[in-house]
C-alpha positions in Angstrom: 22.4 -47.5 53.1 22.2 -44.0 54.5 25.9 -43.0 53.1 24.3 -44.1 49.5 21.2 -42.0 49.9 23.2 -38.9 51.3 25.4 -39.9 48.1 22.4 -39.7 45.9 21.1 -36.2 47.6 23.9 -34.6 47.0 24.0 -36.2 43.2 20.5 -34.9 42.8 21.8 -30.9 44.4 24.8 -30.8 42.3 23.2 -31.4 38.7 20.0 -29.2 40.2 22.7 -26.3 40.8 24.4 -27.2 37.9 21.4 -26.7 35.4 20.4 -23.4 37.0 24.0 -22.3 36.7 23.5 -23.7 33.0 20.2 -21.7 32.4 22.0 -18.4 34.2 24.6 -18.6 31.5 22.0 -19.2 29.0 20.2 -16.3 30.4 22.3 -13.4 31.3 26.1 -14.3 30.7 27.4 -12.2 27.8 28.6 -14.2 24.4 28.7 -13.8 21.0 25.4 -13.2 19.7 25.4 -10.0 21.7 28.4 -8.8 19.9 27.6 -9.5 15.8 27.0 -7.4 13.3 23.1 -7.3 12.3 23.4 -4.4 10.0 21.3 -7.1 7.1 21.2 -10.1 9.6 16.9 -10.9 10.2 16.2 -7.2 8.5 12.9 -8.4 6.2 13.1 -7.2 3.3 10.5 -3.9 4.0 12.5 -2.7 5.9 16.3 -2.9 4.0 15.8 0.5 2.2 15.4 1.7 5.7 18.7 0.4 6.6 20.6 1.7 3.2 19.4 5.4 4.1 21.1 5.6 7.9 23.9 4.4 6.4 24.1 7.4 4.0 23.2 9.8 6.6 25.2 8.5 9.2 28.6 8.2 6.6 27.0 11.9 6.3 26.6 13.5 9.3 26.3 10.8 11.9 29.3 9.8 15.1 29.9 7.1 17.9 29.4 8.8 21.1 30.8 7.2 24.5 29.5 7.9 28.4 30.7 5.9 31.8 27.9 4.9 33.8 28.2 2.1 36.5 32.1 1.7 36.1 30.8 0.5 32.5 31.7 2.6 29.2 28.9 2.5 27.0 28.5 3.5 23.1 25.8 5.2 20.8 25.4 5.8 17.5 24.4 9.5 17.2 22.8 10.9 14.5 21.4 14.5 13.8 18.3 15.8 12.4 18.7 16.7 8.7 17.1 20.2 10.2 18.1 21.3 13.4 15.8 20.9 16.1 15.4 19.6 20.1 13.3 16.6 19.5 15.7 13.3 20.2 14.5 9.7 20.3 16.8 7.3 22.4 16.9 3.9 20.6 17.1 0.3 22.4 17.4 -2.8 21.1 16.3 -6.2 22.4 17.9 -9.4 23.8 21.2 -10.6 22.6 21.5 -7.9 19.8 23.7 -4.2 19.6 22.7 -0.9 17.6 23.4 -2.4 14.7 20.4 -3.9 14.5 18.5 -1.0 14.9 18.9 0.8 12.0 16.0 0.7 10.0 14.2 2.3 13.3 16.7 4.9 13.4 16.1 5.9 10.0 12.3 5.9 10.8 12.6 8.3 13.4 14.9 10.5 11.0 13.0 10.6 8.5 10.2 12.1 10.7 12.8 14.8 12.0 14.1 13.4 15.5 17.6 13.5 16.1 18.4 10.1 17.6 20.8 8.2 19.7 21.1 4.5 19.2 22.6 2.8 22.0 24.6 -0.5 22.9 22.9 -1.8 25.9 26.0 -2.9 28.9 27.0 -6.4 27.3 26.3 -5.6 23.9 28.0 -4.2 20.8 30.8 -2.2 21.7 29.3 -1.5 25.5 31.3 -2.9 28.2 29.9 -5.6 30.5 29.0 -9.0 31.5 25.7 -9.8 32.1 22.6 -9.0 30.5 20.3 -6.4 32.1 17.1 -6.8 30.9 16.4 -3.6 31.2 16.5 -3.3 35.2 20.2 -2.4 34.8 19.8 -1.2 31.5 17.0 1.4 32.9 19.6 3.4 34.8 22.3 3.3 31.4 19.7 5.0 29.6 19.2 7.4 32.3 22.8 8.1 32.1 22.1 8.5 28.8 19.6 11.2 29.0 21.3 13.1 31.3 24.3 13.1 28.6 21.7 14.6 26.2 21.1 17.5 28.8 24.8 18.2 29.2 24.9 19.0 25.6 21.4 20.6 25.2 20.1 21.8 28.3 16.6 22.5 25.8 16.4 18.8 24.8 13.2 17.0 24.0 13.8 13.5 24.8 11.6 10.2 24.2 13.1 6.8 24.9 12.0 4.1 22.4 12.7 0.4 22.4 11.9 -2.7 21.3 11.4 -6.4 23.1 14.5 -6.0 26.2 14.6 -2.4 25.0 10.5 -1.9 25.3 11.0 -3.7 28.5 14.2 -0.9 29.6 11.6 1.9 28.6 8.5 0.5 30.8 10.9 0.3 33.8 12.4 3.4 33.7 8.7 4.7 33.3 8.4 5.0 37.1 11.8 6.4 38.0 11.8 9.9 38.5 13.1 11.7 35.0 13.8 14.8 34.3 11.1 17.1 32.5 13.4 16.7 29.6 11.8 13.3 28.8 8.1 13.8 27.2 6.9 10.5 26.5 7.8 7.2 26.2 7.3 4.4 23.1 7.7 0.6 24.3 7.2 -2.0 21.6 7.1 -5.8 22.6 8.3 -5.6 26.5 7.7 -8.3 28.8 5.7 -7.3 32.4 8.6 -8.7 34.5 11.7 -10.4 34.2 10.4 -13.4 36.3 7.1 -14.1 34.1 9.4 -14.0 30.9 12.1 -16.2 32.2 9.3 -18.5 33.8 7.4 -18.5 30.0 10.6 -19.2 28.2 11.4 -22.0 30.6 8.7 -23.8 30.7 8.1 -23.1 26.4 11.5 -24.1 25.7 12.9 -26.4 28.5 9.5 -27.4 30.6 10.7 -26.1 33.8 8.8 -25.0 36.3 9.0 -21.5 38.2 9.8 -23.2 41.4 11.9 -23.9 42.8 13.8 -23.5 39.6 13.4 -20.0 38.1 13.3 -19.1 41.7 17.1 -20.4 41.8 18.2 -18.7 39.1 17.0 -15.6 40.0 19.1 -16.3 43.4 22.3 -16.7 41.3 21.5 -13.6 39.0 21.2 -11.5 42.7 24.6 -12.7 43.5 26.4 -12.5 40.4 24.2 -9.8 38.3 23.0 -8.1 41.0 19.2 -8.2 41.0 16.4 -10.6 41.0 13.9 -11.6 38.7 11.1 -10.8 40.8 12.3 -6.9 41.4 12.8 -6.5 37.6 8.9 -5.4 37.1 7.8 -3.4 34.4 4.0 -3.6 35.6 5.4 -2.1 39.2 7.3 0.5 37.4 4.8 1.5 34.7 2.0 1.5 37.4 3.7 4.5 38.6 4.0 6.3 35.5 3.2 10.5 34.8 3.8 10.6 31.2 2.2 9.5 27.6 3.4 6.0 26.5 2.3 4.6 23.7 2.1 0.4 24.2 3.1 -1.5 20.8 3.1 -5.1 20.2 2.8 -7.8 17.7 -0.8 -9.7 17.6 0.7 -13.1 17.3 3.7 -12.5 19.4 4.8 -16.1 20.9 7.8 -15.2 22.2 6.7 -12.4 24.6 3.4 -13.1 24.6 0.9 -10.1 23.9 -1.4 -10.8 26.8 1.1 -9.1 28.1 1.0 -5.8 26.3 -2.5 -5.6 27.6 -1.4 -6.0 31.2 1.1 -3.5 31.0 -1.5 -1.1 28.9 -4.2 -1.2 31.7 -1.5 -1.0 34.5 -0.3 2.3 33.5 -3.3 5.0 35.0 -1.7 7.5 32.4 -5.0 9.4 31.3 -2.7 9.9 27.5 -1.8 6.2 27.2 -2.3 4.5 24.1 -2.2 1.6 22.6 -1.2 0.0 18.9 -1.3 -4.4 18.0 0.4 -5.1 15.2 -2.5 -7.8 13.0 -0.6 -11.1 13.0 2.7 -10.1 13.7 5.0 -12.3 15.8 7.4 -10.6 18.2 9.0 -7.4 17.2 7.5 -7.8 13.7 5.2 -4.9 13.7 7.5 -2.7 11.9 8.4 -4.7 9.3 4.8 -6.4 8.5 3.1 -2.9 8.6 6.0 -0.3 8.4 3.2 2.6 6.7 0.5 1.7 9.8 3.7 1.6 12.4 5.7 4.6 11.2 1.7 6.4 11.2 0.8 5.2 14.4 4.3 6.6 16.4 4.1 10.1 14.5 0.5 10.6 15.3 1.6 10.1 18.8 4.7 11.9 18.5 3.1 14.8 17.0 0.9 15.1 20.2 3.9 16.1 22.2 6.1 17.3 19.8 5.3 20.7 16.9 
């Protein structure tokens, strides 16, 4: 009797570790949805004349640009200001997507006279890596980043900008120390931690509870991926924010939920916060629902900072 019940514990443990080693794949292990082209692929139709200009001015005027960080090489779409000038957006995109499908932002920020860099995140597009950051490893790439953009132009007027992973990449770097270089910061549809998303999305998706099973999962991304869910904190970062961030998110967003845009909002004690909701937009939608009200709303920030 007690050989068959060991029998059955150890049943139990091995499909347990099995799932979580199931839901880390799920989670973090690179495949190929991170690697597709998404140059059209989701783009709503608002947005597609966006997309048809970068490709002009980046045939144009526009190069791939490479950096090492992290034993990784990582790749950027570059692109410069029609008229020459300091003022350079850095570009992130979200979860299980590459540059490419950042286009129709990058020709946003052109058109209001940014120079911009569009990056791969590591694991995606034609970055190098294995695992999925989101945007605790991806903070330091862009940091790397920046201090590429120094090298060339030691005059340059940076402001990181990202969407979903990529908002999430620009919160957390928010309380690292950067270099005066960087003058404020846009983040549109990040999550407040990697542990309250990954909880949400488990329970929404699978109905699994935090613990002991997120807590499990976050074990195995420490060992393989090298941090935890719970130290992956965009409140704890942006909490120890300096500079003006403008918050962005969708009113409707049911994938990262915009309760949590307010959390992050009234964590940050930056006097020059601000904050935009998208009306009725789902997640990452803002831009192409209300590109007018969007593209307004981020060069009335802009223009704060920036002459």
């Amino acid at each position: 009797m007690l050989r068959w019940l060991i029998r059955i514990v150890v049943f139990i443990l091995v499909v347990y570790l099995a799932a979580c080693a199931y839901f880390f794949s799920v989670a973090e292990l690179r495949n190929s949805e991170n690697d597709k082209n998404y140059t059209y692929t989701g783009v709503p139709a608002s947005l597609k004349p966006y997309v048809k200009d970068f490709q002009k001015r980046y045939q144009a005027s526009g190069e791939r640009v490479t950096i090492k960080n992290d034993g990784l090489k990582l790749d950027a779409y570059y692109l410069p200001a029609e008229k020459a000038t300091n003022k350079t957006v850095i570009i992130i995109h979200g979860f299980r997507r590459n540059k490419t499908g950042m286009k129709a932002y990058t020709d946003m920020f052109a058109n209001l006279g940014y120079n911009t860099l569009t990056v791969d995140n590591r694991g995606h597009g034609k970055s190098q890596g294995h695992y999925v950051g989101f945007g605790w490893l991806d903070k330091g790439d862009v940091e790397a980043w920046i201090r590429y953009l120094i090298s060339k132009n030691k005059n340059v007027e940076i402001v990181p900008f990202g969407i979903s992973m990529g908002g999430a990449t620009v919160a957390m770097m928010s309380g690292d120390s950067l270099p005066s270089n960087v003058k404020a910061l846009i983040e549109d549809s990040g999550y407040t931690s990697v542990e309250a998303e990954i909880t949400y999305e488990a329970k929404a998706m699978y109905n699994l509870p935090q613990k002991p099973f997120v807590s499990t999962v976050s074990l195995i991304s420490k060992l393989f991926a090298g941090y935890s869910y719970t130290e992956a904190s965009s409140i704890k970062q942006v909490e120890k924010n300096t500079r003006p961030m403008l918050f962005m998110h969708g009113g409707a967003d049911s994938y990262v939920p915009t309760k949590m845009v307010y959390q992050l909002y009234n964590a940050d004690k930056d006097p020059e916060k601000q904050l935009w909701i998208a009306p009725n937009s789902g997640h990452v939608q803002g831009f192409g629902d209300h590109p007018s009200a969007y593209t307004a709303q981020i060069k009335k920030f802009l223009n704060l900072y920036f002459k």
